[in-house]
C-alpha positions in Angstrom: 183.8 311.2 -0.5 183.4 309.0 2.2 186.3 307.3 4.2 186.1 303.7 5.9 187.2 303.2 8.9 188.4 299.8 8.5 191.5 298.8 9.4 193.5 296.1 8.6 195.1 293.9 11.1 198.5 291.6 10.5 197.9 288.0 10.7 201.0 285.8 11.2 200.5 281.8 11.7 201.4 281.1 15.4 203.9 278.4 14.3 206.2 280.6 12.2 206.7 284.0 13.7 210.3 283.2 13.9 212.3 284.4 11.0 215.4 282.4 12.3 216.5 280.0 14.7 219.6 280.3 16.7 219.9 276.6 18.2 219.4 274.3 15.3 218.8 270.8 16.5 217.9 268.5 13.2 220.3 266.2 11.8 222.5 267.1 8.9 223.4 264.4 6.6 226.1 264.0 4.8 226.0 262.8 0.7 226.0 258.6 0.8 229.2 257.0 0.2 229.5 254.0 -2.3 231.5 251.3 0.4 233.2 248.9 -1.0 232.4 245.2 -0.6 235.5 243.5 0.3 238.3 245.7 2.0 241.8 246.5 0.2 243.2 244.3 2.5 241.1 241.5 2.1 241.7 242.0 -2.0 245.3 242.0 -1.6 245.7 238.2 1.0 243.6 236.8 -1.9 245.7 238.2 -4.8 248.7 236.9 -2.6 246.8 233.4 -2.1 246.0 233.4 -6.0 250.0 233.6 -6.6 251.1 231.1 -4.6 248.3 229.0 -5.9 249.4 229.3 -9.4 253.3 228.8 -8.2 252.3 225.4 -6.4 250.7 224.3 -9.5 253.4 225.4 -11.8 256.1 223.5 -9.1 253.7 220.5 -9.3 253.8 220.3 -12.9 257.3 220.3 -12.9 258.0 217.7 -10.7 255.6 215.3 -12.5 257.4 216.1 -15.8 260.9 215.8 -14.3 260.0 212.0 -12.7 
């Protein structure tokens, strides 16, 4: 029998001869947060406004029944 004499060389891409990187320096984002449109503290001046709105109206009704 004969035997070759080839041999076989590695090949690794120049790019990714790394197997790890120490120093990481891409960007890790977080998951996206569903924000609310108006803040709780707008929501709660307008509930307040919606109250006294409904009171004045109530108060004015009275006063035109009672004259």
């Amino acid at each position: 029998m004969s035997e070759s004499t080839t041999q076989i060389k590695p090949v690794l891409p120049i790019n990714s001869g790394q197997l790890f990187f120490e120093d990481s320096k891409e960007l890790i984002l977080c998951k996206p947060r569903l924000m609310p449109l108006k803040s709780l503290t707008l929501e709660k001046l307008e509930k307040m406004q919606q109250l006294v709105e409904s009171e004045m109206k109530v108060n004015a009704n009275l006063n035109v029944d009672t004259k």
